[in-house]
C-alpha positions in Angstrom: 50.3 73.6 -72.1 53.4 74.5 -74.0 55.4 71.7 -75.1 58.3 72.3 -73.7 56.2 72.5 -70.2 54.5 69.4 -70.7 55.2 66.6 -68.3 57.7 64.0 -69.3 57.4 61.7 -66.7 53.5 61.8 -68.1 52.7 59.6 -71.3 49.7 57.7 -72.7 50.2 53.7 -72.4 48.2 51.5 -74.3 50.8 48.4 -73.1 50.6 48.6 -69.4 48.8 50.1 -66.6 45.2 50.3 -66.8 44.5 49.5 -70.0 46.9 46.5 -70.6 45.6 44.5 -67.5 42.0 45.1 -68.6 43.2 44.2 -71.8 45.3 41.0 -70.4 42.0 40.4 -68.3 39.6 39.6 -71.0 37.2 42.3 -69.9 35.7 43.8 -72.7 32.3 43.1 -74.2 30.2 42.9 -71.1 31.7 46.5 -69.8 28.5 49.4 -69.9 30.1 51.1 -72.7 30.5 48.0 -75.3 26.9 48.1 -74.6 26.1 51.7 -74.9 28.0 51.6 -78.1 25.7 48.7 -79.5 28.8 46.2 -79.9 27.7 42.8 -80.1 28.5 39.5 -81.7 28.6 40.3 -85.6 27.8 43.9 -84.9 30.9 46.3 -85.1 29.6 49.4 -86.2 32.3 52.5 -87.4 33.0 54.8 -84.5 34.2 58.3 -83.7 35.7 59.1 -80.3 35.2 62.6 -80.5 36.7 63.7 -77.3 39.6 61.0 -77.5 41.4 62.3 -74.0 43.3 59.2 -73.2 42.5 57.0 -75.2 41.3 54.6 -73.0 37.6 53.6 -74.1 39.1 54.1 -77.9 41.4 51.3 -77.5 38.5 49.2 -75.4 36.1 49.4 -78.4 39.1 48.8 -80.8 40.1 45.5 -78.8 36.6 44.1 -79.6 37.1 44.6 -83.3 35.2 48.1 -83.8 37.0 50.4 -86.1 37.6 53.6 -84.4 38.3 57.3 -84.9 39.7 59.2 -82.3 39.5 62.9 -82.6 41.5 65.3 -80.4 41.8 69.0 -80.8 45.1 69.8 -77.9 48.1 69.5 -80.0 49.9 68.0 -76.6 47.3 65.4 -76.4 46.9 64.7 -79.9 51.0 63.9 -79.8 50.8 61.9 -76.6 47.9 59.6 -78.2 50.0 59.0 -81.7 53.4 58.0 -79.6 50.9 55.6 -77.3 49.8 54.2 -80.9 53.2 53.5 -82.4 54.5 52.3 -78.9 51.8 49.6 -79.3 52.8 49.4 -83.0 56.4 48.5 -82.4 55.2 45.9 -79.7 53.0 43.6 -82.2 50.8 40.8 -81.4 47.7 41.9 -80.4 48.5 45.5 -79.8 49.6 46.3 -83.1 46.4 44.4 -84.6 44.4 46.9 -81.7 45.7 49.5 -83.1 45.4 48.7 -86.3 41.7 49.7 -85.7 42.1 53.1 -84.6 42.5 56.5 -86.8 43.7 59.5 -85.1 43.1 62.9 -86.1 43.8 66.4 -85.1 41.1 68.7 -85.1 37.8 69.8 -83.7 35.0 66.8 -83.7 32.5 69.8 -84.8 34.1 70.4 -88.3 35.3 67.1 -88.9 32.1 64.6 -87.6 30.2 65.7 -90.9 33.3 64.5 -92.7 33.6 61.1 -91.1 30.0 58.8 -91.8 30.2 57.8 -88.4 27.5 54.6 -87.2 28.3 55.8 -83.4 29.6 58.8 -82.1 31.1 58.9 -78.1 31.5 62.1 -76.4 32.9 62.2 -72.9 33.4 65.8 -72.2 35.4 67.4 -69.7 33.7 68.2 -66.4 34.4 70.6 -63.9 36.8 69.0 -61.0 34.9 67.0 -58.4 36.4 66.7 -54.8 37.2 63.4 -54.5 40.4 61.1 -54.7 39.6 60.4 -58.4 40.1 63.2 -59.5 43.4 64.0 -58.1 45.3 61.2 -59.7 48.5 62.9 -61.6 46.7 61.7 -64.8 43.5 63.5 -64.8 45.2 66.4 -64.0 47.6 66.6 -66.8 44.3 65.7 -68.8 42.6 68.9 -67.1 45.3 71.3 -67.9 45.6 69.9 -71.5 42.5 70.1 -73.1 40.7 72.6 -71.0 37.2 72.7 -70.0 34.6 71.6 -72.8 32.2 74.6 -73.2 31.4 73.6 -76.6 30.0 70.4 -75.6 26.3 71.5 -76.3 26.9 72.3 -79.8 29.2 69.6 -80.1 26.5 66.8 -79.2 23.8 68.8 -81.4 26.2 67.9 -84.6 26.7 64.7 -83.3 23.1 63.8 -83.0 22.9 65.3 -86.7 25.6 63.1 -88.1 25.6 59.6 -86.0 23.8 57.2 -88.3 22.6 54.8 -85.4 23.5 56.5 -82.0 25.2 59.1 -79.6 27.0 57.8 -76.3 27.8 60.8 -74.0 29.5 59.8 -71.3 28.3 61.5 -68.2 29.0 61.5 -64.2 26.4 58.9 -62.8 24.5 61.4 -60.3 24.8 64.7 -62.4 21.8 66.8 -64.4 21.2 65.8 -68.2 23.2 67.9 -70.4 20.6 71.0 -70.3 19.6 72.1 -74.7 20.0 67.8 -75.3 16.4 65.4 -75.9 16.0 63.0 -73.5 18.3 59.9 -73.9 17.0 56.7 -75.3 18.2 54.7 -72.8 20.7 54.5 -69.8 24.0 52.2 -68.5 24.7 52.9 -65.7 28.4 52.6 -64.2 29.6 52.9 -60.6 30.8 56.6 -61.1 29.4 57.0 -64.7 26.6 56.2 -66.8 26.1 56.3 -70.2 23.2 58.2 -72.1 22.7 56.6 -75.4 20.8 58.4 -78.3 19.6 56.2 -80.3 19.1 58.3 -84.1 15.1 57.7 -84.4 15.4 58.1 -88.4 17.3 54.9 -88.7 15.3 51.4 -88.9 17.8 49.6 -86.4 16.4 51.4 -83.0 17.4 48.1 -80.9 18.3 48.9 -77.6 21.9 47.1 -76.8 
């Protein structure tokens, strides 16, 4: 989407909505994903969002101390994602220190995961629209019809699986097939409308399952 097409009324908000009442709530740690991710007490391992999108699970995984990348290849979403970061900058307190955590880059999670030493890689690719009321929140569209469809997303879990020094997390729809080319997942979370299919990387001596 061209920027001067893009949405205005439309911005990325780590301070309110969604993210700042779970945030305010004191969910966190006990959420599927924290767990997917392997994020415990005393264990905070260094992650990459590679398909950053939101934000959202970024700046969960951030709030419970992990050190996050977030990697974002739409120019548009990439610029929506560094204003939500300073907004939560400029507001301080816990926030800033949230955000303090998180690196955002501009790029494709292919070339730059073999740069980045990751612990844990997350991908949560884009799926083809679903008809349901979920999916037609203003939100997700603007999401849709800024980063596209993810037809990469074969490839880009194969590097991930390469590079991830303890595990993969894809995010996936709860009911849907495996991703077809992938091994078999480790071990499942499952969510309400999601689950998550955690890799754990067989090479490495902590195979613990979180």
């Amino acid at each position: 989407m061209p920027e001067k097409d893009r949405d205005e009324s439309f911005i990325v908000d780590f301070v309110g909505g969604a993210v700042g009442h779970r945030l305010r709530s004191g969910e966190g740690r006990g959420q599927a994903l924290a767990k997917a991710a392997g994020l415990k007490k005393g264990k905070l391992p260094k992650i990459v969002d590679a398909t950053a999108g939101l934000g959202r699970d970024s700046f969960l995984l951030a709030s419970l101390g992990a050190d996050v990348t977030l990697v974002e290849r739409s120019p548009d979403m990439h610029a929506m994602l560094a204003e939500a970061i300073e907004r939560a900058r400029a507001k301080g307190g816990i926030y800033e220190e949230i955000v303090s955590r998180m690196t955002l880059l501009h790029g494709d999670s292919r070339t730059l995961i073999p740069t980045l030493s990751p612990e844990v890689v997350l991908i949560d690719p884009m799926h083809p629209p679903r008809h349901n009321t979920a999916l037609v929140k203003k939100e997700m569209r603007v999401l849709r019809e800024l980063v596209g469809s993810d037809p990469d997303q074969t490839e880009l879990m194969e590097v991930a699986l390469a590079h991830a020094s303890k595990r993969v997390v894809l995010k996936w729809p709860l009911r849907a097939e495996p991703m077809p080319g992938i091994r078999k997942p480790s071990h499942q979370l499952l969510g309400k409308s999601t689950r998550y299919d955690v890799f754990m990387i067989l090479n490495n001596t902590n195979t613990e399952h979180s």
